[in-house]
C-alpha positions as CSV (number, residue, x, y, z in Angstrom):
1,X,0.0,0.0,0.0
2,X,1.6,3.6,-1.3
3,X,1.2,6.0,1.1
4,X,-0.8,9.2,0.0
5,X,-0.4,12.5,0.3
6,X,-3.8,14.1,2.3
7,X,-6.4,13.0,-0.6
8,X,-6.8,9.4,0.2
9,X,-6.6,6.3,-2.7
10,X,-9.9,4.4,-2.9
11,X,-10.4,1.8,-0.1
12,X,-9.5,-1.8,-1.3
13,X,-11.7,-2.7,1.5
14,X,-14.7,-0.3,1.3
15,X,-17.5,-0.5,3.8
16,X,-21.6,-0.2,3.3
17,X,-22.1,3.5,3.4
18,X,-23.4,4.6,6.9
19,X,-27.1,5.6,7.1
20,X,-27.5,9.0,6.5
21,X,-29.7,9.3,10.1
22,X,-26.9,10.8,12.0
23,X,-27.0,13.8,13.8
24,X,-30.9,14.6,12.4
25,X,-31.6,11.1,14.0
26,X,-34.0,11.5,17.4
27,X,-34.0,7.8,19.2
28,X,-36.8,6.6,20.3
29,X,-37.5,5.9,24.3
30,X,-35.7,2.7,24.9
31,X,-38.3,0.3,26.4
32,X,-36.3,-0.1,30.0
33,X,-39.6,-1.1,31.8
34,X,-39.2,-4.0,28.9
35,X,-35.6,-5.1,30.3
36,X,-36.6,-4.7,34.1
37,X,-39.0,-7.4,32.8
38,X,-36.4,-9.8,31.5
39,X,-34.1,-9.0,34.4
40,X,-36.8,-10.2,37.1
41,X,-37.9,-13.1,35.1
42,X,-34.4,-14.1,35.3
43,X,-34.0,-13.4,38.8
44,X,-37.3,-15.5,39.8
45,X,-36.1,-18.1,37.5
46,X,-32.7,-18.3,39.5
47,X,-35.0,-18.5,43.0
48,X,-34.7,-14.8,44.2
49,X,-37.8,-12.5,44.5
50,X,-35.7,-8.4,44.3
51,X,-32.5,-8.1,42.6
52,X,-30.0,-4.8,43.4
53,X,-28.2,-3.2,40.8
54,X,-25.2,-1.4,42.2
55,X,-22.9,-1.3,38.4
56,X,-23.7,2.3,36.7
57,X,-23.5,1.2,33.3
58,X,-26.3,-1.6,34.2
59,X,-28.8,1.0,35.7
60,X,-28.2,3.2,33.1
61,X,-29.3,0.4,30.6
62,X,-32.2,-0.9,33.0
63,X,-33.6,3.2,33.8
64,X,-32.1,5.3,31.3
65,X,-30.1,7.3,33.8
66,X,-27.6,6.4,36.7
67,X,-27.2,9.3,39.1
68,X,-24.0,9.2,41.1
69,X,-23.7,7.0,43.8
70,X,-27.1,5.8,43.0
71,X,-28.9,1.7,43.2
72,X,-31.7,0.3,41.5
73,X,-34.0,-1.8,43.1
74,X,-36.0,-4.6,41.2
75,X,-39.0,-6.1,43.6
76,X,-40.7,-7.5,45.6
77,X,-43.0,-4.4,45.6
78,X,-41.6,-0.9,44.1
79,X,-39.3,-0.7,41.6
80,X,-36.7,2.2,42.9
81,X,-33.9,4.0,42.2
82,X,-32.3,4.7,45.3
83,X,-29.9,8.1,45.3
84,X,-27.8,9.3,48.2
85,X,-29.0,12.0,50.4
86,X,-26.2,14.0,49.0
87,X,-25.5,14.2,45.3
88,X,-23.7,16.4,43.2
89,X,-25.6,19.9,41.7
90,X,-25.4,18.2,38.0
91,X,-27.3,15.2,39.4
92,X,-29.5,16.5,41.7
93,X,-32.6,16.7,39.3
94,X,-35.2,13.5,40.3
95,X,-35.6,11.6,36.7
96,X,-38.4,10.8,35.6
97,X,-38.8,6.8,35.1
98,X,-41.6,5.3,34.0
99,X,-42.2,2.4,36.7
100,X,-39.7,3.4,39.0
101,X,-40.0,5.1,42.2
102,X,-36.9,7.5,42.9
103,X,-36.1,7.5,46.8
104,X,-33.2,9.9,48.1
105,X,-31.7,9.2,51.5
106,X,-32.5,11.5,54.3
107,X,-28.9,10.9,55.8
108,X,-26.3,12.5,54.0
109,X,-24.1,9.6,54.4
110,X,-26.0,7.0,53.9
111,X,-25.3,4.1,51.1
112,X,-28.0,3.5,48.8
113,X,-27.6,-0.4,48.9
114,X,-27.6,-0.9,52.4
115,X,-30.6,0.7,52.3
116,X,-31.6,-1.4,49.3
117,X,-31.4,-4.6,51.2
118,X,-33.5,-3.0,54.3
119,X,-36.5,-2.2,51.9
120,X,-36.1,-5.6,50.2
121,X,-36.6,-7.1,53.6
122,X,-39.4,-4.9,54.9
123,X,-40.9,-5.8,51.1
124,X,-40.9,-9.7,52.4
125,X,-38.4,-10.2,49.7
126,X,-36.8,-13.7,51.2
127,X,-33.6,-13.5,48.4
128,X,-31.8,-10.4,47.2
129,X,-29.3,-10.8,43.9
130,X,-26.6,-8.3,43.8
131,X,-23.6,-7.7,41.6
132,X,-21.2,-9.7,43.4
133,X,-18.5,-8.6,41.1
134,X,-19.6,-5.1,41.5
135,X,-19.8,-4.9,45.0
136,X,-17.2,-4.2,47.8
137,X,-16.6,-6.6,50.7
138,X,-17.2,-4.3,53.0
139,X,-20.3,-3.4,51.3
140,X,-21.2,-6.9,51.3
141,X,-20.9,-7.4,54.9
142,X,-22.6,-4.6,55.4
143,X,-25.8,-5.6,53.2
144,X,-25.8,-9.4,56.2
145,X,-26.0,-6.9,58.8
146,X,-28.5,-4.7,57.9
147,X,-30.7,-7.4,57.0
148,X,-29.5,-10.6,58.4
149,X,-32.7,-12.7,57.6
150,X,-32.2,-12.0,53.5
151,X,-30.2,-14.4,51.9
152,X,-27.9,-12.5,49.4
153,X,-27.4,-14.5,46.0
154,X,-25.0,-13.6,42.9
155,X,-26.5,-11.7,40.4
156,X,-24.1,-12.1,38.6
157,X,-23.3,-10.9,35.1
158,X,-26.6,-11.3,34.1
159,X,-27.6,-7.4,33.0
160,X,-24.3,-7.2,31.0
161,X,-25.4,-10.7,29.2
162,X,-28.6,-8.6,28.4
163,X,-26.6,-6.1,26.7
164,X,-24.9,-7.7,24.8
165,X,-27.1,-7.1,21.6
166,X,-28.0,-4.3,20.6
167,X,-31.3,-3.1,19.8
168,X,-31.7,-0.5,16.5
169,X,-31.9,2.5,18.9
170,X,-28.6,1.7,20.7
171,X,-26.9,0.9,17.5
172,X,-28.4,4.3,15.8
173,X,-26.7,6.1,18.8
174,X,-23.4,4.2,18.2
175,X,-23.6,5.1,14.4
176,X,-24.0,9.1,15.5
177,X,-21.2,8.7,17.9
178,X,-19.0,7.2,15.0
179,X,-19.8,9.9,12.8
180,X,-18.6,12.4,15.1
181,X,-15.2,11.2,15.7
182,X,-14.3,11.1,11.9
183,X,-15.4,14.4,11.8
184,X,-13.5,15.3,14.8
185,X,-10.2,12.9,13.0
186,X,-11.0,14.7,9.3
187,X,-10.8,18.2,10.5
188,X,-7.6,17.8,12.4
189,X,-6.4,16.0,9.4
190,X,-6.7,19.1,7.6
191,X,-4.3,21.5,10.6
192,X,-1.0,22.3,10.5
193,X,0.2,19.5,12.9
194,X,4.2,19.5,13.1
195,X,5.2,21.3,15.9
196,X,2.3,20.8,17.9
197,X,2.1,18.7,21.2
198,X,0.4,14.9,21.7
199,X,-1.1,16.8,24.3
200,X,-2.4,19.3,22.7
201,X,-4.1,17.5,19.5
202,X,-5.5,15.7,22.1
203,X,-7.0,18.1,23.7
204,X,-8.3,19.9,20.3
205,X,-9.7,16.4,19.2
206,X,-11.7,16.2,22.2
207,X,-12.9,19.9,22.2
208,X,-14.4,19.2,18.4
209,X,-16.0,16.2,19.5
210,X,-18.1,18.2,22.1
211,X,-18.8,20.9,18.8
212,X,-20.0,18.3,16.9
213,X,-22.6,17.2,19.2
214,X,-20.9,14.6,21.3
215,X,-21.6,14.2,25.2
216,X,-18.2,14.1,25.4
217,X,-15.3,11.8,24.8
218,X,-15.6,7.9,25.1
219,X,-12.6,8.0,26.7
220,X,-9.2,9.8,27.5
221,X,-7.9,10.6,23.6
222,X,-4.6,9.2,23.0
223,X,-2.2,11.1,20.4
224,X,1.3,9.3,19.9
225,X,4.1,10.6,17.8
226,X,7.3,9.4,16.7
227,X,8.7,6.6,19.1
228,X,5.6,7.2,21.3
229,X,3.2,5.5,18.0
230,X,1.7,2.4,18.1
231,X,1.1,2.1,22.4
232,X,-2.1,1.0,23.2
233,X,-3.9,3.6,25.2
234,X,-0.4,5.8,25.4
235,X,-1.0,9.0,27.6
236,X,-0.2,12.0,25.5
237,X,3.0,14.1,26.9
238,X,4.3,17.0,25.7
239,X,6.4,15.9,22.7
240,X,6.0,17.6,19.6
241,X,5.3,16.3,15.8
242,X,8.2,16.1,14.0
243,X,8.8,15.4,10.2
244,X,9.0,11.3,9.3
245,X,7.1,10.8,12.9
246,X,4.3,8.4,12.8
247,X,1.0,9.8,14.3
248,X,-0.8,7.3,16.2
249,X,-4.5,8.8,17.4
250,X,-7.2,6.6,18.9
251,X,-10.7,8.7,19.9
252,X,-14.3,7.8,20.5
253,X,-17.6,9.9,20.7
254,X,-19.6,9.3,23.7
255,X,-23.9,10.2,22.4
256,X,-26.5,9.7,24.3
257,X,-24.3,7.5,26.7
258,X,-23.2,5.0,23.8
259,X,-19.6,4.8,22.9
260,X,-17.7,4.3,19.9
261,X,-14.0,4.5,19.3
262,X,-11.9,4.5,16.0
263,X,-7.9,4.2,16.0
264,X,-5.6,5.3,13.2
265,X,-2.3,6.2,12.6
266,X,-0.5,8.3,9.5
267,X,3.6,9.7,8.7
268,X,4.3,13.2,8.7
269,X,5.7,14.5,5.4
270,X,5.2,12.7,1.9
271,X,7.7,10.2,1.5
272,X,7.3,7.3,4.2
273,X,10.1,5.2,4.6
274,X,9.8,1.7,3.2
275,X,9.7,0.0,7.2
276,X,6.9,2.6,7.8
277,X,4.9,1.4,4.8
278,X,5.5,-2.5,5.6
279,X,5.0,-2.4,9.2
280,X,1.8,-0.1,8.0
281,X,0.5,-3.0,5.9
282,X,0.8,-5.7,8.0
283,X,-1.0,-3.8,10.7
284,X,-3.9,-3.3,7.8
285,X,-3.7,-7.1,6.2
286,X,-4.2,-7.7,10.0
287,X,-7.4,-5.8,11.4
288,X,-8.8,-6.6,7.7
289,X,-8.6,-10.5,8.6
290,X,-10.2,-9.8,11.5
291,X,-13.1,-7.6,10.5
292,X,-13.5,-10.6,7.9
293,X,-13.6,-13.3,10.6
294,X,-17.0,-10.9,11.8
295,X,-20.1,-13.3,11.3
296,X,-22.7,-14.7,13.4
297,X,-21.5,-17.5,15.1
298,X,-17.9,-17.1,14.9
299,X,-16.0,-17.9,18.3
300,X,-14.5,-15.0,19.9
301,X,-11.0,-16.5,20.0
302,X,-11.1,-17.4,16.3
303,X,-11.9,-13.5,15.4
304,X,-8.6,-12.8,17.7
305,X,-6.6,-15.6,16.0
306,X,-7.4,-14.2,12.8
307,X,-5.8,-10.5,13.3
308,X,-3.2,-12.2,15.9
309,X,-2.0,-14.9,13.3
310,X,-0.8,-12.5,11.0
311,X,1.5,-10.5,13.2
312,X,3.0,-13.3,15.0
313,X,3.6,-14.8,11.4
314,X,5.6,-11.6,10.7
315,X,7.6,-12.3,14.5
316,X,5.4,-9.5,15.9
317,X,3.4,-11.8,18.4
318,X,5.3,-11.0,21.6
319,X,4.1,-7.5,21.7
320,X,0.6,-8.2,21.2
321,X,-2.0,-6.9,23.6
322,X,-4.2,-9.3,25.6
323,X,-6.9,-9.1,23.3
324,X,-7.5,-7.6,19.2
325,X,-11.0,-6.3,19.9
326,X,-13.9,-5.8,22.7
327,X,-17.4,-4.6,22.6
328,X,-18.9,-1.5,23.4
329,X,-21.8,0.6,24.4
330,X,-22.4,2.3,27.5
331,X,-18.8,1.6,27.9
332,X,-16.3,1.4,25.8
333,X,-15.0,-1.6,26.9
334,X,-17.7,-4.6,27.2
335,X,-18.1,-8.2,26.5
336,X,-17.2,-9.9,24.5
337,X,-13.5,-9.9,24.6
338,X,-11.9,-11.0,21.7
339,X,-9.1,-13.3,23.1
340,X,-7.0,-16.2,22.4
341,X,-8.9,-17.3,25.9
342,X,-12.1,-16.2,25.3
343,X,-15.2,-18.7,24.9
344,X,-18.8,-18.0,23.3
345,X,-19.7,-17.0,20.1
346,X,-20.9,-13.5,18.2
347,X,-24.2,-12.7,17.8
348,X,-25.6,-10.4,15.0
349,X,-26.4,-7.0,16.2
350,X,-23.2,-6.9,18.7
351,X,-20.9,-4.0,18.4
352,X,-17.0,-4.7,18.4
353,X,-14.3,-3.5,17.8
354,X,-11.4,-4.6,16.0
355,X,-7.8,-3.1,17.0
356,X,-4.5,-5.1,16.1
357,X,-1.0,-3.3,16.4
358,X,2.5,-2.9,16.6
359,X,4.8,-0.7,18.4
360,X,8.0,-1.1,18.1
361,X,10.6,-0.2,20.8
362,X,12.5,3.4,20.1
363,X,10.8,3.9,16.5
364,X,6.8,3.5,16.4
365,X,4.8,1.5,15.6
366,X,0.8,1.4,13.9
367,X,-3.0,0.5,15.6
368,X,-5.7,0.6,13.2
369,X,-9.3,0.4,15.2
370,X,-12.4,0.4,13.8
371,X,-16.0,-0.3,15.7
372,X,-18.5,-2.3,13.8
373,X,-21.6,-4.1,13.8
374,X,-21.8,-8.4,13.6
375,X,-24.2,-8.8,10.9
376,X,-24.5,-12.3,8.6
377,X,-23.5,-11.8,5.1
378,X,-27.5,-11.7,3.8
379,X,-27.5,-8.2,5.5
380,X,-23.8,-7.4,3.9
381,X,-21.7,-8.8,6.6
382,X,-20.3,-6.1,9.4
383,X,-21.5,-3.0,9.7
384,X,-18.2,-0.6,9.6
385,X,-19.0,2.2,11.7
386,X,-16.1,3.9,11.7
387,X,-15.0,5.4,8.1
388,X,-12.4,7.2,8.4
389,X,-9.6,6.4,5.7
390,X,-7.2,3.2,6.3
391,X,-5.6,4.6,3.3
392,X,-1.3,5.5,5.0
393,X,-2.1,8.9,4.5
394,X,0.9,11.2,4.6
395,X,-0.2,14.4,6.5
């Protein structure tokens, strides 16, 4: 692959054009009452008659809010949303769910779930599930000894199972947050950027993501130059963009609390040198492979042995991450993990992402991250979210 000078060669692997819904799309009211439903079927099902939700991310999903600090509480009676006594000015607004009572804390210091478990027991709930693997031990203990005759049972991960496919409004709100970080990618494409900090681009990348609409950023932008390019997650520092640097960028959109994040990486000046362009088409033959191994059905390790195969091939598998992709929604780093380790299999309608790369030691290296949607190949395969250019542009 030739690297290109700003205007961009056509892809050799180009995506389904994105629906044009975007930032004129409204979403619909999720129906949360709908997954409180499935949640306490499950819970019954398992033998326990209230369930507390302690995660954020899950009572977001399950209400359509999560205030700080706050619980939800599933049965035996109410259905509340239990805040403490002392929240924050930006949170201190009483939502308005349908089906679900809110109840603040008189004590300022109170925690919400021990005072979950007390109206569970004064309910006659005889079983509570809670989020084992959310929970604290000393909150845990201290759920037994406010209610001593309620026997406690794992939840488990059963809200985050429930997320793990998308409906059409959740994916329409990833699609919006995609588009806003390639406009927020494009238009710093356009800048002057030599001489300017990691730290800085980062910073202005973020900034037009909240101009274009976002909530804000998915999470903390990373911008790596030079001998910095390539690290997963690196923490942008003051160095500045030289000539011949790589720039490595990875940035998501966060819109209407969905999250989507895209990962690329370009040279500086218009004549690459020839380890830039190999090491910068292996990374690409490797997130294409993977993208490719997206279908219904496929196991999650496979997807990861797909990208990971052709790096170690190349004696680049040392340096590999942990995993080549994750999913994402309310937060940008969900089930499933895409893993040598990793069991189950994808399901259409689940969001992923696909991010192989190489850094190496004292010269750079390339990520290339894309979030998509599973789909079977009747519908066109995977939904490529994400459309910036994988063309090696040279900026």
């Amino acid at each position: 692959m030739r690297a290109s000078r700003r205007k961009p060669h056509p892809r050799t692997d180009a995506p389904r054009k994105r629906t044009p819904t975007s930032r004129a799309y409204a979403p619909h009211m999720p129906d949360h009452a709908d997954r409180r439903t499935r949640l306490r079927a499950h819970c019954a099902g398992a033998g326990s008659d209230a369930a507390l939700v302690s995660r954020p991310a899950n009572i977001h999903y399950l209400t359509g809010c999560a205030p700080t600090g706050a619980v939800l509480l599933l049965g035996p009676a109410d259905d509340l949303l239990i805040r403490p006594g002392d929240l924050p000015p930006a949170d201190d607004q009483a939502p308005q769910i349908d089906g679900v009572r809110v109840h603040a804390l008189g004590a300022p210091d109170g925690d919400p779930a021990v005072a979950a478990a007390d109206l569970a027991r004064e309910a006659g709930a005889g079983a509570l599930a809670v989020e084992e693997h959310h929970l604290t031990v000393a909150r845990h203990r201290a759920l037994y000894s406010v209610a001593p005759g309620l026997r406690l049972t794992d939840l488990g991960r059963a809200v985050e199972q429930q997320r793990l496919i998308k409906d059409d409004d959740e994916i329409a709100s990833l699609r919006v947050a995609a588009e806003i970080a390639d406009q927020a990618l494009g238009e710093l494409l356009e800048s002057i950027l030599v001489g300017r900090t990691e730290r800085h681009l980062a910073l202005e990348l973020e900034r037009r993501l909240v101009d274009h609409g976002a909530e804000g950023p998915a999470f903390a932008t990373s911008v790596g130059t030079g001998p910095h390019s390539g690290r997963a997650g690196h923490v942008p520092t003051d160095r500045r963009v030289e000539e011949g640097d790589f720039l490595s960028v990875g940035l998501g959109a966060r819109y209407h609390g969905y999250r989507c994040e895209i990962g690329r990486t370009f040279v500086i000046g218009s004549a690459p040198e020839t380890w830039q362009i190999e090491l910068y088409d292996l990374v690409f033959a490797a997130q294409r492979a993977g993208r490719e191994a997206l279908v219904p059905g496929a196991e999650y390790r496979d997807v990861d042995r797909a990208a990971r195969q052709v790096l170690d091939a190349a004696g680049h598998g040392e340096g590999l991450g942990p995993w080549t992709g994750h999913g994402v929604g309310l937060e940008i780093d969900e089930d499933p993990k895409l893993a040598p380790a990793s069991m189950g299999k994808l399901d259409a309608c689940v969001p992923v992402t696909v991010e192989p790369g190489v850094h190496l030691p004292g010269r750079g290296g390339v990520r290339i991250d894309d979030t998509l949607v599973v789909r079977p190949a009747a519908d066109g395969g995977p939904e490529l979210l994400t459309i910036t250019t994988k063309e090696l542009l040279a900026l």
